[in-house]
N, C-alpha and C positions, 0 to 999 in steps of 0.2 A: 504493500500500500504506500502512495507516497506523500510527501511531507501534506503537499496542500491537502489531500484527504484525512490526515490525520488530526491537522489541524483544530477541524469538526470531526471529531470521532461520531460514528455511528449511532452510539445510544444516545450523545448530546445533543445530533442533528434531530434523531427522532424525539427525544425531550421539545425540541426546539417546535416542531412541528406540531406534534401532541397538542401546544399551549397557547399557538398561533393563532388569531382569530381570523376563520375563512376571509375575510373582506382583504387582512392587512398581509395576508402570503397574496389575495391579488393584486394587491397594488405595487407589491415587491416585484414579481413577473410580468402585469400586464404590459408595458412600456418595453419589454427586453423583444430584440427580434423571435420571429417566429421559428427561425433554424437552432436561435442558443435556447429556448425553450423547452424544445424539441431531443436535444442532448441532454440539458440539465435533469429532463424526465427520465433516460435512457442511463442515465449516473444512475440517478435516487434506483430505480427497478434493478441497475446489478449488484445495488452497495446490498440490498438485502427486501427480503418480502415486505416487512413493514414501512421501507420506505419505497419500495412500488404501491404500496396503496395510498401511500400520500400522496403520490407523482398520479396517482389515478383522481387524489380528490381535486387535487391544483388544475389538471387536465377542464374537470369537470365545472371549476367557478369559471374557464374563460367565455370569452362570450363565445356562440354559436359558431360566426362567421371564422373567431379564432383556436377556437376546438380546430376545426375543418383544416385549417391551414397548417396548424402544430400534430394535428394527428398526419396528415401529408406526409411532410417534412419525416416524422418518425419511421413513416413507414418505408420511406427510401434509404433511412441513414441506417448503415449496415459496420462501416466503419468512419474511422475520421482520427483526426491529429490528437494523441493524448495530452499535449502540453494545450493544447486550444480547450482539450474537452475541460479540463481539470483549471484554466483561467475562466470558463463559463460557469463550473462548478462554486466555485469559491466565491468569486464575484456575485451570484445569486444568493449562496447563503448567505454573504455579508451584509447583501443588500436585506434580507429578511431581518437579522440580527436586528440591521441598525432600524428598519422602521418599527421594529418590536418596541425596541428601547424607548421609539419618540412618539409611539402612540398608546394612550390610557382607553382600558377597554372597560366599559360600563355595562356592558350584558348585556341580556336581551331587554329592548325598552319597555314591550307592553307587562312585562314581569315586573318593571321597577317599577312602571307605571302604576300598576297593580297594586305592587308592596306602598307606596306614598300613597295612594286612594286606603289603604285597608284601615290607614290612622285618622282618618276623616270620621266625623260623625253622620251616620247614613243618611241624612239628610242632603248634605252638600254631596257626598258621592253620588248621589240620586240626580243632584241639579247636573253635575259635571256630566255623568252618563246620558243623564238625554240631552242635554248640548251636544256631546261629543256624536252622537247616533245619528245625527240629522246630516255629518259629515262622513262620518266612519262608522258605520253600522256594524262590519266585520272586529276592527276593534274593539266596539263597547262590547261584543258576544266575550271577548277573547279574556278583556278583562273580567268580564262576570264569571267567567269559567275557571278565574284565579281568585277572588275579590273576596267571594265567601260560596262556598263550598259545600255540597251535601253532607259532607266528612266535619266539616263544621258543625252541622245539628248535635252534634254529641254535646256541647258548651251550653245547648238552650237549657233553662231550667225546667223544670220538670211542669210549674202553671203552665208558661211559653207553649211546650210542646204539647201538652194535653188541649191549647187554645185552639191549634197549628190543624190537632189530629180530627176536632170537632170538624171542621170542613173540608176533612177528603175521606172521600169512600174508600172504602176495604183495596175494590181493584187498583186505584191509585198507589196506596202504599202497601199493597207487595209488587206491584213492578217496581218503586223506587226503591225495597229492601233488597232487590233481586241481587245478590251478588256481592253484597256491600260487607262491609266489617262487621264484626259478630256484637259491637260494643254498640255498633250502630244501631241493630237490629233490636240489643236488647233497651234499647233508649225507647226507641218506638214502642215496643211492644208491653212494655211493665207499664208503660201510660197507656194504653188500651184496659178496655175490661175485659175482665180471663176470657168473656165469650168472644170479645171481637178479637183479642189476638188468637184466639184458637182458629178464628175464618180466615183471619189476614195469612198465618200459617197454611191452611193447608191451601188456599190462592197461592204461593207463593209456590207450593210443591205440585200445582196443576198450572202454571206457567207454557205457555205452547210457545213453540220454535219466534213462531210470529212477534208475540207478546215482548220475550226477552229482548229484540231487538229494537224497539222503544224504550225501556227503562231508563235512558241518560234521558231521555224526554219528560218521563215522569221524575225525573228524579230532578230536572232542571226546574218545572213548576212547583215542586215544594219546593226549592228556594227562591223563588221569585214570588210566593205569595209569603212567604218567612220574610223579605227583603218589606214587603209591601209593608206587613201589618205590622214591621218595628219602626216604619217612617213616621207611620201613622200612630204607633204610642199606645197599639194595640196588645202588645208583645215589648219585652225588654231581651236583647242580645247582649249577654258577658262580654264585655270585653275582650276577653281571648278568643271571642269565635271570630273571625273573618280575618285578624289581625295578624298578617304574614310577616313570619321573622326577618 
């Protein structure tokens, strides 16, 4: 192996990669020609497997037109100059290094989004979401599907939930028990009376193929009428329910 290869040892290029955020390994490549691309992938795939499937992920953020041209290019290049390949080499990882170094990554947004809305009092999360839905309707889905959570009910108090359980029938809540955590199930069910959880039970174990495949349906309208009747001061939600670390 030679010096420039060593340089970047293998498990620290693959570290390097690992920890790289898709966006900032493209902007480290995209700008490089389509031939030094096209070896720097043909490096990564001989240094070892794990870094041919990175050389597969990198392949896969360019855009279309430059997939097309970089897959070309690979598929002709059979040999070539090892001092060229291994200045193409080095040159790119350095280039990755260094935009690593000079860019801060904050995650995924509609998550953070999500976690800054979960400390709002539902009130104003309520006004922001339909603002925001009149623009991004896909987003406000995205955060309610992080914001507060079915897996969340377990926090409501036991009035809350018995208020919650007073207006859904039986078939409702066993498709939204369908599947769920056993702490869930028993939240629900010990607020039931022994007759109605013995129905909601055996609903739950004559469930049909069809039915199961709805459940995140029913299991999204119990929290959208939980969401509704804590706005309204119908219901009190803990604190710790909805509130993402």
């Amino acid at each position: 192996m030679s010096e420039v290869i060593e340089k970047h040892s293998t498990q620290e290029l693959s570290d390097l990669l690992d920890k790289t955020h898709p966006r900032v390994l493209l902007r480290a490549v995209a700008d490089e020609d389509n031939a030094d691309i096209a070896i720097f992938l043909l490096k990564l795939q001989q240094i070892s497997k794990n870094l041919e499937a990175h050389a597969a992920q990198i392949l896969a953020q360019l855009s279309l037109d430059k997939q097309v041209a970089v897959a070309e290019k690979i598929a002709v290049t059979e040999v070539d100059d090892s001092e060229r390949v291994e200045e193409i080499y080095t040159r790119i990882v350095d280039r990755i290094m260094t935009i690593t170094n000079r860019t801060t990554i904050f995650g995924d947004g509609t998550s953070n989004l999500a976690k800054l809305m979960s400390h709002m009092p539902l009130g104003d999360q309520d006004r922001l979401l339909e603002s925001l839905e009149q623009k991004q309707p896909n987003l406000v889905n995205d955060i309610n599907q992080q914001i507060f959570t079915f897996d969340d009910l377990k926090n409501l108090n036991d009035d809350a939930m018995r208020t919650i359980l007073q207006m859904l029938d039986p078939s409702t809540v066993a498709l939204a028990l369908h599947k769920t955590a056993p702490e869930i199930q028993e939240k629900f069910l010990r607020n039931l009376s022994p007759e109605s959880a013995i129905g909601v039970e055996k609903e739950m174990d004559a469930l049909t193929f069809e039915q199961m495949q709805i459940a995140d349906t029913a299991r999204q309208s119990v929290v959208s009428m939980v969401r509704r009747f804590a706005v309204k001061g119908i219901i009190t939600i803990d604190e710790e329910a909805g509130e993402l670390p």
